[in-house]
VOGU-158924 format. One record per residue: x negated, z, y negated of N, C-alpha, C in turn; residue in one letter. Coordinates in steps of 0.001 Angstrom, whole numbers, plus 500000, padded with zeros to 6 digits. Example, Ala and Ser with C-alpha at 12.3 -4.5 7.8 and 13.67 -1.06 7.14 Angstrom:
REM VOGU-158924
486810507800505690487700507800504500486800507800503300A487150507080502250486330507140501060487100507870499970S
This chain:
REM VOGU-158924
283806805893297763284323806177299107283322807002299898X283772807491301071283260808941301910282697807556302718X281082807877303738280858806932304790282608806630305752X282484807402305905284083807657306908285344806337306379X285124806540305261286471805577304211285674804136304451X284737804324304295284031802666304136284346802452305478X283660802832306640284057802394307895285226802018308380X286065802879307492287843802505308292288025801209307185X287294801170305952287882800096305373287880798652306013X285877798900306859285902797745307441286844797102308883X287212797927309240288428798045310462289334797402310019X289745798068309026291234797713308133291136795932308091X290129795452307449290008794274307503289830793371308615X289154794301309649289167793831311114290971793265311952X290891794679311519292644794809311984293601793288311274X293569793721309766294292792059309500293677790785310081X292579790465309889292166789735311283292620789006312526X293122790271312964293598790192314447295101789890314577X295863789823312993297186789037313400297151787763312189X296277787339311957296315786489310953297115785094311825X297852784601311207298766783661311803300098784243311928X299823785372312777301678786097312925302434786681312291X302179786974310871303044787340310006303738786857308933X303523785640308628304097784528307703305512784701307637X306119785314306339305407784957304900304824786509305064X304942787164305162304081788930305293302504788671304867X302307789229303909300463789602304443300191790456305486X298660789422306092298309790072307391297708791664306724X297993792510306447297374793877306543296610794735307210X295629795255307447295144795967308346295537797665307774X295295798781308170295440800050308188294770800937309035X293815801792308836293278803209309574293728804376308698X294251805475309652294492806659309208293320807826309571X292607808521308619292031809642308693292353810940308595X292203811731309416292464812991309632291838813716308323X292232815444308238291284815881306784289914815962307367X289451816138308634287937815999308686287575814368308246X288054813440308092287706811964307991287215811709309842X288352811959310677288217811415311805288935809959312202X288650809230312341290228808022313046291475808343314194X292670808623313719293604809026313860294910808181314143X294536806953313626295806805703313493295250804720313287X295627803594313752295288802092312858296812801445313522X296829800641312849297922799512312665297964798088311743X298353797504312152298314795909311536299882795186311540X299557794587310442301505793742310209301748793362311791X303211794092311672303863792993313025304345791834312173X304980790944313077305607789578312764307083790298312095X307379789065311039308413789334310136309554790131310679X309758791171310246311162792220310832310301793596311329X309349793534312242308783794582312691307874795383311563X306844796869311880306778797490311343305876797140310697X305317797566309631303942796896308514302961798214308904X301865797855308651300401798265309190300590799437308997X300890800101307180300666801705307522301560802494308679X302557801716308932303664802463309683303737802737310777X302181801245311501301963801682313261301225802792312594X300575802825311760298824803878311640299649805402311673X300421805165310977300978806723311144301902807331312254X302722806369313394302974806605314176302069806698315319X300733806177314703299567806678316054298988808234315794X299030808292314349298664809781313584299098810785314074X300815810729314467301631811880314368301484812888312953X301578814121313413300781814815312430299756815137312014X298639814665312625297247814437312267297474813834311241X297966813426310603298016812431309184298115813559308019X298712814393308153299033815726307259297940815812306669X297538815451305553296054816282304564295196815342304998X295360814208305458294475812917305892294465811936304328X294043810450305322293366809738303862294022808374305106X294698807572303754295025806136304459294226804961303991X293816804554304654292778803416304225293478802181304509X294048801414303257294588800098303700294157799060302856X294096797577303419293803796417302786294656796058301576X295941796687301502296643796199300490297566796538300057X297735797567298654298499798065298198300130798566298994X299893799689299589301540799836300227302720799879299591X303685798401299818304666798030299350305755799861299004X306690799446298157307413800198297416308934800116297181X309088798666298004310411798132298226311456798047299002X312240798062299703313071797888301021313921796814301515X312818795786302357313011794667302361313637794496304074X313181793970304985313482794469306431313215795628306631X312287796193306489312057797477307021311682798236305617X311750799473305598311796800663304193310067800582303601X310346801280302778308719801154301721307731802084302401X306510801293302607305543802085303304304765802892302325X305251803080301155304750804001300228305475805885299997X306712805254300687307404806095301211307438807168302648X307025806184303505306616806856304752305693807484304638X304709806992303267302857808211303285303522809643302647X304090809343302037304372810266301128305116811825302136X306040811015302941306702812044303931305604812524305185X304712811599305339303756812233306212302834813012305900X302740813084304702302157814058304160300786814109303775X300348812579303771298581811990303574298264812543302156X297255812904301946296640813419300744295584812110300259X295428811209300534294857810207299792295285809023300121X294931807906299318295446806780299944294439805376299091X293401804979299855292250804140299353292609802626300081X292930801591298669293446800167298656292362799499298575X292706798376298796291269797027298853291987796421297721X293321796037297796294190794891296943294977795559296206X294946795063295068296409796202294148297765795224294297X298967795512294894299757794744294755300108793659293711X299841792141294090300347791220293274301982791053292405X302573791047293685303877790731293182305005791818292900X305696791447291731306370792204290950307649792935292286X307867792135292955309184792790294128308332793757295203X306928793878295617306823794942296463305639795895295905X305639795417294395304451796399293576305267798032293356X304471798699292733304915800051292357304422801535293484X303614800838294407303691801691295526302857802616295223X301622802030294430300093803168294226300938804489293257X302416803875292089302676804266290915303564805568291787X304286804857293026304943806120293224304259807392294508X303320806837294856302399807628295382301961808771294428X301524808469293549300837809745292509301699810356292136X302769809832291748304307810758291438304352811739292360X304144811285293764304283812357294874302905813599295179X301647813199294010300590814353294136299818813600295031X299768812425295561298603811535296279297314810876295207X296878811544295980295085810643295268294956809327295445X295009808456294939295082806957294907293762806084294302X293034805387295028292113804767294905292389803275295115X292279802735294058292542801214294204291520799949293859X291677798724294441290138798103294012289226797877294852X288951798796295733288040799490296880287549798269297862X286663797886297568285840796118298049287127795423298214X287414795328296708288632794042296702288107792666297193X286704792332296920286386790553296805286335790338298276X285868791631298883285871791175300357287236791402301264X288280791814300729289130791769301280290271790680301029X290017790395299618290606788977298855290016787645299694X288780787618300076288629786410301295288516786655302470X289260787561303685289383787705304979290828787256304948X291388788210305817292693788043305866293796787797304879X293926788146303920294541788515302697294498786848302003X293648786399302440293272784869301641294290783920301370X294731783331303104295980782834302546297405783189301910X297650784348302383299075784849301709298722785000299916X297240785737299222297301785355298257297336783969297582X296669783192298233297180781555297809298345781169297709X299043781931298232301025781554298235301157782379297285X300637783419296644301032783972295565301335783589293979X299769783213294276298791782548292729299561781344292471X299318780257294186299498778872294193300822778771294224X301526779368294802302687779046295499302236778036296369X301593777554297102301380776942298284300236777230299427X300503776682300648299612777169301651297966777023301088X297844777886301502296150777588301858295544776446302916X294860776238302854294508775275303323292752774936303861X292853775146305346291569775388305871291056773897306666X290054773264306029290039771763306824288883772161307341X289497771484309130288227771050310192288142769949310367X286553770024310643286069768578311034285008768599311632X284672767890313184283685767764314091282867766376313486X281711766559313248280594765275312690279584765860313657X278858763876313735277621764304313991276638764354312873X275437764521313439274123765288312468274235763784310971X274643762888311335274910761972310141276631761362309672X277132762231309732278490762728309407279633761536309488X279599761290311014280072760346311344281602761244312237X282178760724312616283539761732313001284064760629314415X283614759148314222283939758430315776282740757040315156X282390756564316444281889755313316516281947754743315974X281321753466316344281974752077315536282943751650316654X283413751807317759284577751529318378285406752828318708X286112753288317552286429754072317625286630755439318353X286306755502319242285739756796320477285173757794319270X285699759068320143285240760265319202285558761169319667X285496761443321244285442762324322063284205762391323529X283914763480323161284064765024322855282387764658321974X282803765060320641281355764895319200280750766088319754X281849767057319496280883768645320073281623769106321498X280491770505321490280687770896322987281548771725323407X281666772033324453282895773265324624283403774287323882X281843775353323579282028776066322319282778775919321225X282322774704320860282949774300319493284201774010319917X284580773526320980285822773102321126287019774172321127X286050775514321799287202776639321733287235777581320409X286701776944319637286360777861318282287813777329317602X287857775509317801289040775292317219289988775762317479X290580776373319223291499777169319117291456778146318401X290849779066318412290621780188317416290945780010316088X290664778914315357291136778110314184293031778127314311X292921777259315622294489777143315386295255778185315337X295052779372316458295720780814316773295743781290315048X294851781298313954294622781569313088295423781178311561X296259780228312389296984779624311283298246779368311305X299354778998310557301180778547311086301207777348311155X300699776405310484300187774927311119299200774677310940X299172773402311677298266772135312091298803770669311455X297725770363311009298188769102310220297265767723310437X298213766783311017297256765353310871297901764162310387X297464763588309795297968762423309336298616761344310503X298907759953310321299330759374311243298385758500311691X297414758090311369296175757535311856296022758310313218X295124759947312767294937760571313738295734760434315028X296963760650314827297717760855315775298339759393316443X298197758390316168298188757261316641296581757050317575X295550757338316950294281756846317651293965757982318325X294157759209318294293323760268319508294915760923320014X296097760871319882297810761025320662296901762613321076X297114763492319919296407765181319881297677765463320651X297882766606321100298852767072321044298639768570320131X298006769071319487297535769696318421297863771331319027X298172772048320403298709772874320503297355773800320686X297593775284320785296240776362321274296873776485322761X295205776818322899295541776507324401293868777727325119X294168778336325963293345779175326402292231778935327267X291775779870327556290404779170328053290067778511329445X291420778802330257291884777558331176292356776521330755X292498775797329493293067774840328751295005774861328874X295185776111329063296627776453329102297280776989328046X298728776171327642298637776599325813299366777815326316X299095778667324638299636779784324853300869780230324224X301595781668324253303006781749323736303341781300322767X302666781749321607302619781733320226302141780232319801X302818779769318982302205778423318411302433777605317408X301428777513316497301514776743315238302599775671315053X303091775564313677303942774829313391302932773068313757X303391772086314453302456770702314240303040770029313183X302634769484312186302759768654311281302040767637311071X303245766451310892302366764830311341303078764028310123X301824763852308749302470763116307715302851762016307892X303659760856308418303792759966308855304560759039307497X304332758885306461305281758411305435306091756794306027X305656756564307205306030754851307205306930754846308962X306620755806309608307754756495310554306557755327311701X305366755513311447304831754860312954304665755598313685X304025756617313964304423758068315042305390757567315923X305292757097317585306732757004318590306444758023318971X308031758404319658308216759515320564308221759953321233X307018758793321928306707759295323216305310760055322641X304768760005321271303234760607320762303527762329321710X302554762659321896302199763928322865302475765080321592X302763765011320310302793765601319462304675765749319432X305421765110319977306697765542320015306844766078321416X306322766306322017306697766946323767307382768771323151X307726769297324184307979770744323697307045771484323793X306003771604323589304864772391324095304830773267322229X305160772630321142304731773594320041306434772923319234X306936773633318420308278772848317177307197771946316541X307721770593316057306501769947315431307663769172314155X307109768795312842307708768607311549306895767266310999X307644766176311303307427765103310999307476764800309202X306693764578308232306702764839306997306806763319306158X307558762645305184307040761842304500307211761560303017X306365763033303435306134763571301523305532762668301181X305554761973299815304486761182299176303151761809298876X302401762996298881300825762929298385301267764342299051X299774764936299003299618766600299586299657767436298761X300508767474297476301062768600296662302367768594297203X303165767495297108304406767776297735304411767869299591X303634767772300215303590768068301646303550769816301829X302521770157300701302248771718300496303332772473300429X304246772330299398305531772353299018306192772939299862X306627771875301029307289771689301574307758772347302766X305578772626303096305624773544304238305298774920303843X305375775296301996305720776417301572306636777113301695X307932775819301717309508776235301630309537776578303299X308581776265304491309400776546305372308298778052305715X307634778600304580307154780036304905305613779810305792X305298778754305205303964778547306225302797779278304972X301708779803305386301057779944304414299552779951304890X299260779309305385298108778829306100297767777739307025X297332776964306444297258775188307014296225775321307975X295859774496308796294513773758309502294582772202309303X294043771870308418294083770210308359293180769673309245X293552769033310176292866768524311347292611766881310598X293205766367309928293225764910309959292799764339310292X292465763228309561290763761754309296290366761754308265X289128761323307986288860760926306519289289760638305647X290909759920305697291783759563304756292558760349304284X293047761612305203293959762643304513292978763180303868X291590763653304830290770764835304125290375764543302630X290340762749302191290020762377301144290945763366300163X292489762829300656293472763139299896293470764511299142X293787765431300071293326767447299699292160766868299015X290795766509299400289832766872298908289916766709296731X290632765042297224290680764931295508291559765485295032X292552765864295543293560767055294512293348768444294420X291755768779294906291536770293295083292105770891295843X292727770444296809293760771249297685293005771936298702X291652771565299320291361772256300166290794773862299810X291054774462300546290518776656299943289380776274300784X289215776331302528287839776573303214287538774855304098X286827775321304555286092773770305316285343774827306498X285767774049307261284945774681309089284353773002309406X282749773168309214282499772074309574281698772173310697X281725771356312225281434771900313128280317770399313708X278895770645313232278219769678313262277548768927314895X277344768278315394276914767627317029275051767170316577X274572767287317020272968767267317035272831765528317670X273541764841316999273673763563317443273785762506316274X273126761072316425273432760226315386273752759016315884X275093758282314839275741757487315501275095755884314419X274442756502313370274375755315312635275808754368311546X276529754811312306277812753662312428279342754375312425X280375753481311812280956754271312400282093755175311324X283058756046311249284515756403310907283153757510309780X283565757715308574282571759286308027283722760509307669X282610761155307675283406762708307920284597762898306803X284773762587305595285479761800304665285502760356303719X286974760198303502287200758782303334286386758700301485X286920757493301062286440757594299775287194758228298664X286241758925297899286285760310297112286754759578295001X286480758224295091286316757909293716285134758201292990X283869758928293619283030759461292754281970758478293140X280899758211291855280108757242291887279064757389291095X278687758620291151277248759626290500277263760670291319X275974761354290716275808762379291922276460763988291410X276414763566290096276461764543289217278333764782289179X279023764023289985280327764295289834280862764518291232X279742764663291904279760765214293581280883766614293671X281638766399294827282202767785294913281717768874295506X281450769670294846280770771192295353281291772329296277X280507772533297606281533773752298328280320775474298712X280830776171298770279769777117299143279591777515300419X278694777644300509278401777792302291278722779479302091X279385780374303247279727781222303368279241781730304726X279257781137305681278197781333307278278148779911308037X277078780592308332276323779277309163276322779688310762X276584779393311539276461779804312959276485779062314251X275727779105315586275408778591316474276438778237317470X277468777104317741278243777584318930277453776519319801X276745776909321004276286776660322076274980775520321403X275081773855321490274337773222321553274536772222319885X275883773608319473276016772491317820275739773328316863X276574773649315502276115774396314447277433774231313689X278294775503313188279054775834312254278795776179311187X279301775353310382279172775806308611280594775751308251X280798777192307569282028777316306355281342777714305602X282756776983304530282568776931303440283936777167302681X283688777486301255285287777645300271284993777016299267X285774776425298755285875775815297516285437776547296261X285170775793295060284724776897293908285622775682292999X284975776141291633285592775194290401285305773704290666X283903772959291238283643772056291303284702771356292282X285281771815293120285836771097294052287303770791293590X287504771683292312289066771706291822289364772354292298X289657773213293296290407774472294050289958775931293275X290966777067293764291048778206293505289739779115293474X288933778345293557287477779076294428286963780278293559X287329780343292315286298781223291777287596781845290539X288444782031291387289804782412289971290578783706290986X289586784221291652289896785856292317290952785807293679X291956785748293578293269785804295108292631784728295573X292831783678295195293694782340295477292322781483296538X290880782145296165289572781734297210289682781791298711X
């Protein structure tokens, strides 16, 4: 790639980014269009299901500046005509002379796009920092690919000895504001939110995003409350109208996954307790972990997960730290799963 291509690539990924959550089942896509000097000319990102897909804002910001240009996108431009026509088609009529991919199309119904690009005399570059575009945005929709089920991102507030509430149950506020608005950011980031019925019996969440006046906002995650035994009442703050919320009583979290596959979700936030997180944890189900630590020790008290079955050290579950970072007076660590944990971690999309 030209400096110019790398830069828009990193945009491109910026751009999917910035609608991750709103396009389900769609991959979030990002897109920059370059002029033939390699100037920026267009960018665009998936609208929500029906509206236009990334290359299609980028080239309606182009106009004809796109003519003898270079499209830089996260992910193979579809070839199919599904709501809206094949964006492999629109390059072709605009007249782009290159077209540099991060992702080569997975699936057999919107693949073919790089194949009919070159048919049309386009230079096609594919591959182009796939690993880093395979874990930004692109992450969960490939997990619905590979997996056929959501991805699955678990948070959890501990203190410095990975305690999650007291010994009398209290467990507000572990961390500080910061951290507190990071979880929105988490939630905006995802199609649900998920807690078991513990949770939602002992802290009555109402699980919605909410802005930095604590005012929720338009858009909002599916809430999901596994309740298999129907204790959840209706007066819980989790049925008010503030978000649609999906009362579940799937037996285990392969079939919960399922379920909220079938309704097009493809990106979880497991909020739970220790007891669900046990659950994902031992079926490999979890992809990332946002663990959001308090500079505090309780001694005592609920732990950051329930019990795991493991009883050596050597059969410990393994996660990789991916960034470490400061919000105000606590400390964020993510992490993704690898082979040790049983999850997708190290088998390419599905991380």
């Amino acid at each position: 790639m030209t400096p110019a291509e790398q830069a828009a690539m990193a945009r491109a990924r910026e751009l999917g980014l910035r609608v991750l959550g709103t396009t389900s089942p769609n991959p979030p896509v990002g897109a920059v269009l370059l002029d033939a000097a390699g100037t920026v000319v267009g960018e665009g990102a998936t609208s929500p299901p029906g509206g236009p897909h990334a290359e299609v804002q980028a080239l309606a910001q182009a106009g004809e500046r796109a003519r003898g240009g270079t499209a830089v996108v996260t992910l193979e431009p579809c070839a199919h005509t599904g709501r809206t026509g094949p964006c492999a088609d629109a390059l072709v009529a605009a007249g782009v002379a290159r077209v540099v991919v991060a992702v080569p199309e997975p699936t057999r119904l919107a693949g073919g796009g790089a194949t009919r690009l070159r048919a049309a005399g386009i230079d096609v570059e594919l591959g182009v920092e796939q690993a880093e575009a395979e874990v930004g945005a692109l992450a969960a929709w490939l997990t619905g690919v590979t997996e056929h089920r959501p991805h699955v991102v678990w948070k959890v507030a501990s203190t410095l000895d990975g305690r999650v509430a007291a010994a009398d149950g209290s467990s507000r506020w572990i961390t500080g504001p910061e951290a507190r608005a990071e979880v929105h950011r988490l939630r905006s980031g995802c199609d649900a939110v998920l807690v078991g019925s513990g949770t939602a019996l002992a802290d009555d969440p109402q699980l919605t995003v909410r802005d930095a006046d604590g005012r929720n906002v338009e858009r909002q995650p599916l809430r999901v409350v596994l309740d298999r035994r129907g204790r959840v009442p209706a007066t819980a703050r989790v049925h008010d109208d503030a978000a649609p919320t999906l009362v579940s009583r799937a037996p285990d979290p392969a079939a919960l996954l399922a379920e909220l596959h079938d309704r097009d979700v493809r990106r979880v936030l497991l909020e739970g307790g220790p007891t669900l997180a046990a659950a994902f944890l031992a079926a490999g189900l979890v992809d990332e972990a946002v663990v959001h630590v308090a500079p505090q020790l309780l001694g005592a008290g609920a732990s950051l997960v329930g019990d795991l079955g493991i009883s050596t050290i050597s059969s410990a579950l393994h996660l990789h730290v991916t960034d470490v970072t400061r919000l105000g007076g606590d400390v964020q660590i993510r992490l993704r799963s690898t082979r040790h944990t049983g999850g997708p971690g190290t088998t390419g999309g599905g991380s």
